[in-house]
C-alpha positions as CSV (number, residue, x, y, z in Angstrom):
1,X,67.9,55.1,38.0
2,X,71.0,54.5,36.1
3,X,70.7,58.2,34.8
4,X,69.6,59.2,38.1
5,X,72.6,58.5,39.9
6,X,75.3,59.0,36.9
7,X,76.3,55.9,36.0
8,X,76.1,53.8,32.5
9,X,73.9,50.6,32.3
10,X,77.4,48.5,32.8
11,X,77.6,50.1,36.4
12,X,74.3,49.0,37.6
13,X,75.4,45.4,38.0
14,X,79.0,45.7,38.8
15,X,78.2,48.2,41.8
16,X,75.4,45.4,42.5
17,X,72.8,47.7,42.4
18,X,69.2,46.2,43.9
19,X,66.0,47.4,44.8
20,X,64.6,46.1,48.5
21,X,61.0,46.3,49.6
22,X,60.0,46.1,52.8
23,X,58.0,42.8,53.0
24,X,57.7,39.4,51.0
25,X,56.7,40.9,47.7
26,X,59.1,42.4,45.5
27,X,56.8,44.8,43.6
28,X,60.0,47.1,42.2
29,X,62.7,46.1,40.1
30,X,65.8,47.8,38.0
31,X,65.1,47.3,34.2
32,X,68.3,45.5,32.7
33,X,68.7,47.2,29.2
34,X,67.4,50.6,30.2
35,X,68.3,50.9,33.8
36,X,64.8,52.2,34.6
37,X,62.6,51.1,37.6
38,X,59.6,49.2,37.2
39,X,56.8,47.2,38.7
40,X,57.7,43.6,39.2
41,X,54.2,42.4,40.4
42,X,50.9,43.7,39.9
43,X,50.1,46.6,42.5
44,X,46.5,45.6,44.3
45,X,45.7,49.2,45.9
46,X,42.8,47.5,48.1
47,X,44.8,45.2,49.2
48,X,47.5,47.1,50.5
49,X,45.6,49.9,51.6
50,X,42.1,48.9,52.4
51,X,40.6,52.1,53.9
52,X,43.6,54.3,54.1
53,X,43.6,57.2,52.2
54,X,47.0,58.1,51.3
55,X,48.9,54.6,49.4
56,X,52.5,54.6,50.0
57,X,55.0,51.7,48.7
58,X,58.5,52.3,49.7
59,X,61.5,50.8,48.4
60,X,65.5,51.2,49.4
61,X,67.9,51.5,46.4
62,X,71.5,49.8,47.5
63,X,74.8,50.7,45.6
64,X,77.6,48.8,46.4
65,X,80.9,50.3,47.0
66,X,81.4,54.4,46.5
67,X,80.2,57.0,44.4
C-alpha cells in the first residue's frame, strides 16, 4: 500500500492511514514494518458466501490530509 500510493513507511501513520471494512469483522489490516495489506482474521468463504458464486470482501483505504 505504502508503495502503492508513494509514500515511505513513516507516512502511513502520520497521514493516519486505516483500513475499514464494512461490518464488525476487521478481516484487512496495513502491515507496520512493510506497509503491505494483510488478512487480520481468518477468511471463512462458506460463511460469508454460502451459495453465492462470486466472493467479494471489500475494504475502504482512508488517508488523512492531501496527497
Amino acid at each position: 500500500v505504502a508503495k502503492d500510493l508513494g509514500l515511505q513507511l513513516l507516512d502511513l501513520s502520520d497521514r493516519g492511514v486505516r483500513i475499514l471494512n464494512k461490518g464488525r469483522t476487521q478481516y484487512f489490516a496495513l502491515h507496520g514494518k512493510t506497509g503491505h495489506l494483510v488478512t487480520a482474521e481468518r477468511i471463512d468463504r462458506e460463511q460469508l458466501c454460502r451459495l453465492v458464486e462470486k466472493c467479494v470482501l471489500r475494504c475502504e483505504l482512508i488517508v488523512e490530509g492531501e496527497m
